[in-house]
N, C-alpha and C positions, 0 to 999 in steps of 0.2 A: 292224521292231520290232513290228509289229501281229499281225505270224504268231506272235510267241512267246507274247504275251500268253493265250493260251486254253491251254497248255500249264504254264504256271505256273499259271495258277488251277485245274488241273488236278489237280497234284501237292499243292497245299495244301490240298484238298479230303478229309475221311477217309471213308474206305470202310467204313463201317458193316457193309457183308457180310461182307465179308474180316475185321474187327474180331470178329464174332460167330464169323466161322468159325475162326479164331486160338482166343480164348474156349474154344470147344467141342473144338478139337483138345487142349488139354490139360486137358479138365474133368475127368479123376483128380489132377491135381496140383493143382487149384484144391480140389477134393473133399478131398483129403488136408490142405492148407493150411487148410481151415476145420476142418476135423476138430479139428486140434490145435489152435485158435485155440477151437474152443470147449470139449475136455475142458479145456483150463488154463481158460476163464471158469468151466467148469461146479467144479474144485478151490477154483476162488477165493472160490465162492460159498458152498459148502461148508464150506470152512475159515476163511473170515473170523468175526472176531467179531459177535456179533450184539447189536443194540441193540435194547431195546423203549421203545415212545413212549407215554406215560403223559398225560391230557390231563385236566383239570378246570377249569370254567369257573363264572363267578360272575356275579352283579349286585348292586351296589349300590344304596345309596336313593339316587332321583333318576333312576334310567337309567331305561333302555325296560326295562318287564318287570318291573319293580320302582317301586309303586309309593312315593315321600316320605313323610314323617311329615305334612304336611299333608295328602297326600291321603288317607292312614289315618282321621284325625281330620275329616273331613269339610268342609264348608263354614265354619259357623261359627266350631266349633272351630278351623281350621284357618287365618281371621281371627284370632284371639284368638293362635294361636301364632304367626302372622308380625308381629301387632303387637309383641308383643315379641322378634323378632328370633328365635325355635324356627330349627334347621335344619330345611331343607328337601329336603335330598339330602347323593346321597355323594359330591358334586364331580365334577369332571372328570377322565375316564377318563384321558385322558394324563396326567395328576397321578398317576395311583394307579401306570399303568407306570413310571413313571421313580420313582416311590418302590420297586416291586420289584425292582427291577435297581440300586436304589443299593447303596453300599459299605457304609454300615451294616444298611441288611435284611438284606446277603446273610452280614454277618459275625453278625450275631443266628440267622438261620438256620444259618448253619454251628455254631453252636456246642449250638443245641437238638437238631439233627442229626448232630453230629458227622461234619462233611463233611474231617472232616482224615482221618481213618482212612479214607476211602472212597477206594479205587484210583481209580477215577474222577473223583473230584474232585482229588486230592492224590496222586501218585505216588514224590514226596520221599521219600527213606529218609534219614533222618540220622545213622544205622549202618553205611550203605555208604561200599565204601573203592575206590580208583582201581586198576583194575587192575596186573598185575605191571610189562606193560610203560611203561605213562603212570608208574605211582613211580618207577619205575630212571631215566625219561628227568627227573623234575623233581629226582631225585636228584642224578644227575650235572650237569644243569644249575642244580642251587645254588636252585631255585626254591623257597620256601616259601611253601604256600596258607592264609591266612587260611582260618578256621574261619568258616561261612556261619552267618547266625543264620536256627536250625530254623524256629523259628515263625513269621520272618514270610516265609518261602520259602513256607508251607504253607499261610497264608494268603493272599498274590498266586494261589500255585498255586487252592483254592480260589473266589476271585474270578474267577478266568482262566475255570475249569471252568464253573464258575456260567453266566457270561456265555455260551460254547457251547453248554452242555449243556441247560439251562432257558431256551425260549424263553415270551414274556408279550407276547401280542397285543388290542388292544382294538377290538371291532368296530363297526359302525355305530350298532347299535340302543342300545350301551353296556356292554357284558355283555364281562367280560375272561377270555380263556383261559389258562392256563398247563401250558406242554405240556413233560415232563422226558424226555429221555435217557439211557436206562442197561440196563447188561446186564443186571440182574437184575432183574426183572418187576415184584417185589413193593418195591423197593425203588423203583421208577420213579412207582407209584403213591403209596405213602409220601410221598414229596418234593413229589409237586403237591398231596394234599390238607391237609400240613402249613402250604405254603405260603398254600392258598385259607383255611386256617379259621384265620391266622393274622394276615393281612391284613384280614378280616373282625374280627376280635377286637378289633386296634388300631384303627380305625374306630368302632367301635361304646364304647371305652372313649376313644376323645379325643371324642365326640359326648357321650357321659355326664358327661365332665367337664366339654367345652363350658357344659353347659347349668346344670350346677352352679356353675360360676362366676359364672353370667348371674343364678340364682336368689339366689348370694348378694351380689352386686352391686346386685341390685333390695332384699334385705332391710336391708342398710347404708342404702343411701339414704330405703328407708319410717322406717327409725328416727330417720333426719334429719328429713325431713318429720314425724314424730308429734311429733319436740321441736320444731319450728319451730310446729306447730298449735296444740299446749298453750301454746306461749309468747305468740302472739297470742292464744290468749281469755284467761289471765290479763292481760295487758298491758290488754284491752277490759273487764275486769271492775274492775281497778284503777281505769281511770279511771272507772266508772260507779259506785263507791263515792267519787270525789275531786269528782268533777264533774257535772251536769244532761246526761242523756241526749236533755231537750229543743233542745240548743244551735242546733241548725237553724230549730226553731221561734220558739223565743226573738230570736232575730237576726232575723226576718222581722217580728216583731209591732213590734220595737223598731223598726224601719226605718221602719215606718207612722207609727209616732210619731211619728220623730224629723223625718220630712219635714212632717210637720202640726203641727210645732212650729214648724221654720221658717219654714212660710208665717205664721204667727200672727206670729212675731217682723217677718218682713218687711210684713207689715199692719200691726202696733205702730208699725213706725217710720218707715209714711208716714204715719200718723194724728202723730205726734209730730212729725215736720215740719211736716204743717200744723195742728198747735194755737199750732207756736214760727212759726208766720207772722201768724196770725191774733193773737197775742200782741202780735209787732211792730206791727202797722197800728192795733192796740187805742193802743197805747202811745205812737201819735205825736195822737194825739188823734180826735175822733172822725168815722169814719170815712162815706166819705158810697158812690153806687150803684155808682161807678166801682172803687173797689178791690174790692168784693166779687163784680164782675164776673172780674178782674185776678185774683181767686183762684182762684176755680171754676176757672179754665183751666189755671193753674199747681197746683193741686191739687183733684183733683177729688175726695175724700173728705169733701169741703163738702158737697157732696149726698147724701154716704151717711148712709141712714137709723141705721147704730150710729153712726156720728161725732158727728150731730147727736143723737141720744140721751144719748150719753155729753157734751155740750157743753150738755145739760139747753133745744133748740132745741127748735122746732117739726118735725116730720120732714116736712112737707109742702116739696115744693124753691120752692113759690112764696112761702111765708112765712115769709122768714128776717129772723131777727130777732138784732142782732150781741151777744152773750155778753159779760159783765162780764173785765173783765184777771185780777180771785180767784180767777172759775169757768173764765177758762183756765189759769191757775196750777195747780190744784188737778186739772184735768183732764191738764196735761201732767205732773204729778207723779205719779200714778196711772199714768198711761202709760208713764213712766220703769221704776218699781217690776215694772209686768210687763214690761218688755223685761229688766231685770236677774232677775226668775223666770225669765222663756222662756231667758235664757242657762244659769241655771245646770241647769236641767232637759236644754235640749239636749247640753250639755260630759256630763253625765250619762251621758243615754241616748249619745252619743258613746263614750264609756268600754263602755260597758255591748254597745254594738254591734261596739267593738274585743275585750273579751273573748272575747262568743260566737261573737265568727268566727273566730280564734284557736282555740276550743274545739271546733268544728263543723268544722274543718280538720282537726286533730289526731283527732275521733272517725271523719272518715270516712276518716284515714290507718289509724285500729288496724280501721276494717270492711274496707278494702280487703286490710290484710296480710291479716285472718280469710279475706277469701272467697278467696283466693291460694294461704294454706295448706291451706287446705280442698280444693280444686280439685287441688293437687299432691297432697296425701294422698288422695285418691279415685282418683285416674288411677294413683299408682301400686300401691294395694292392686290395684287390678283386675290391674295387670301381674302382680303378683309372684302372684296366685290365676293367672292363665293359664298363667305361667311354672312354677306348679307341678302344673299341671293336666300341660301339656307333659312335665317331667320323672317327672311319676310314670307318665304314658303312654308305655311305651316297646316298640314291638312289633318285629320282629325283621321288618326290611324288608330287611336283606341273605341271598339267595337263591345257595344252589350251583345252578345253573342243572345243570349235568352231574358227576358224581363220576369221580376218576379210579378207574377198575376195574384189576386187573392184566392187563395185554396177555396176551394167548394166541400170539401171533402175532410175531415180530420183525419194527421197520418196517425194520430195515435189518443184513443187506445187501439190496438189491432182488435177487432171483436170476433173477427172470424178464428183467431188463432187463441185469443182465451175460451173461449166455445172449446175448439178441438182440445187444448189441453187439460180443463175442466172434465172433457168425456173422458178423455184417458186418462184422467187422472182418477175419476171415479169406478170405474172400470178398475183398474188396478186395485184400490182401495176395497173396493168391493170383493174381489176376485179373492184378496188378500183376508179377509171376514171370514 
């Protein structure tokens, strides 16, 4: 078995020389075979239709290469316009393709273009009839063809074409191409710069109206805010003809009072406790060292120099000397009489401190709405001044980067590359014989 081995791998082995010399033994038929393979490529290039490639290309505001309306408008300005919401570009490039390749652009363009009449686009004849022998065959077979409806053959047709014919690329930097296909040169350019300054157009009138709505969205609302401001300063004017614009103040002096009144009231009415003691101990007869010790301790207004004044005493604390039952009678009735003023004066100022605070609540509710309305009327006048600063600045930031010119040249058919694949295709074929 081992002897055979080298003999098989022998035979499965190709002879590359023998291959070449084969080859070259019939290199007029191989010669002959590419011959024909290339005059048919060189007919086909020849006689094919010829398409030219029409190309125009853009940028919007916001891409590369195109600067925004804020960067137009500078630093500050350009604050002022993104405070109140200004665009600041043309959005996003795949937004804008899939908006030129939709069904309603391409049917708007078809119709500004009239892309129905264009063999190209639309090849439906809705005049044409079935040939002799297809009607004899639906004739005798009983068949009856609904009648197609023209328009909207012509229109899918159109869609169809569109989608082939008109390619929309968007590159890195942001800057969109649109490159058309079509026999006729002029017509190829036509169709891309139609397309470029028309996608431009709608862009630049949905941003104009953007902004208009925005301007008048902010003017509705300033006119809200102007009646909301007018109505707080009458509101704060009202009450400043109803009421004391002092009320804050007033409530602060009454409260000084009304506490120094108290304490007056509440001195009154330890002095009246101990005039109505020292009345008692008068009144169980006369009094000897021991209770007036027994007093001092349980009220010490014994020693106070007004007590003893008002008890017509000595004010000295080591000469006390005890006050007739009359002249405490006459002293706690006096006493009585101002605790009955201290009250109604206090119940008074009590009233009088419920007013103004009541009054000083309500004046610094109608200052707060003022400084409120005020505050919203000023933030939005500035809006609506920026917003119109923004709308009336409108500079023309979308850019044809390139124009479609009319092709001189058809990109297709490629003739130089049906040539070389005709030669090697012949070649091969040949080779292959």
């Amino acid at each position: 078995m081992s002897n055979h081995q080298p003999t098989d791998a022998a035979e499965d082995e190709i002879n590359l020389k023998e291959l070449f010399l084969t080859i070259w033994a019939y290199k007029f038929l191989i010669a002959l075979v590419s011959s024909a393979f290339l005059v048919g490529a060189g007919f086909y290039a020849l006689n094919a239709d010829k398409v030219f490639s029409a190309k125009s290309t853009f940028a919007l505001p916001g891409s590369s290469g195109s600067n925004g309306i804020l960067g137009s408008l500078g630093g500050e300005l350009g604050g002022l316009a993104a405070l109140v919401g200004a665009p600041t570009g043309g959005g996003d490039a795949e937004v804008i393709v899939e908006r030129l390749t939709s069904r309603e652009f391409i049917l708007e363009i078809g119709r500004e273009l009239d892309l129905k009449s264009d063999e190209m686009f639309n090849s439906y004849d809705p005049a044409a009839t079935d040939p002799a022998w297809k009607a004899a065959l639906k004739s005798l077979l009983g068949v009856v063809s609904e009648r197609p409806n023209a328009d909207r053959i012509a229109l899918q047709n159109v869609i169809n074409a569109y989608k082939d014919l008109i390619a929309v690329e968007a590159s890195d930097t942001g800057s969109i191409s649109v490159t058309v296909d079509h026999e006729v040169p002029e017509r190829a350019a036509e169709i891309a710069n139609h397309i470029v300054s028309k996608i431009i157009a709608l862009k630049a009138l949905e941003s104009s109206d953007e902004t208009d709505e925005k301007l008048e969205y902010l003017s509705r609302t300033l006119a809200d805010a102007s009646e909301d401001l007018e109505a707080a300063q009458r509101a704060l004017q009202e009450y400043s003809l109803e009421n004391s614009t002092q009320a804050v103040e007033s409530f602060a002096v009454g409260s000084v009072m009304l506490d120094d009144m108290r304490t007056q009231r509440e001195r009154s009415a330890e002095q009246l406790a101990a005039a109505l003691a020292l009345k008692e101990v008068l009144s169980k007869g006369v009094p000897g060292e021991g209770d007036y010790d027994r007093l001092r301790q349980e009220f010490p207004q014994l020693d106070q120099p007004s007590f003893r004044r008002i008890m017509g005493v000595s004010e000295v604390a080591s000469a006390w000397t005890w006050p007739s039952v009359g002249v405490v009678s006459q002293v706690e009735s006096s006493i009585r009489d101002r605790l009955s003023a201290l009250e109604r004066d206090i119940l008074k100022l009590e009233q009088d401190a419920s007013k103004y605070a009541s009054s000083a609540e309500r004046l610094a509710q109608l200052t707060r709405d003022l400084k409120i309305a005020e505050a919203a009327y000023t933030v939005l006048i500035e809006q609506v001044k920026s917003q119109s600063l923004v709308a009336g600045f409108k500079p023309d930031n979308s850019r044809i980067l390139e124009v479609a010119d009319v092709p001189v040249r058809p990109s297709a058919p490629k003739r130089t590359l049906i040539l070389a694949l005709g030669l090697v295709l012949g070649v091969f074929v040949g080779s292959a014989v």
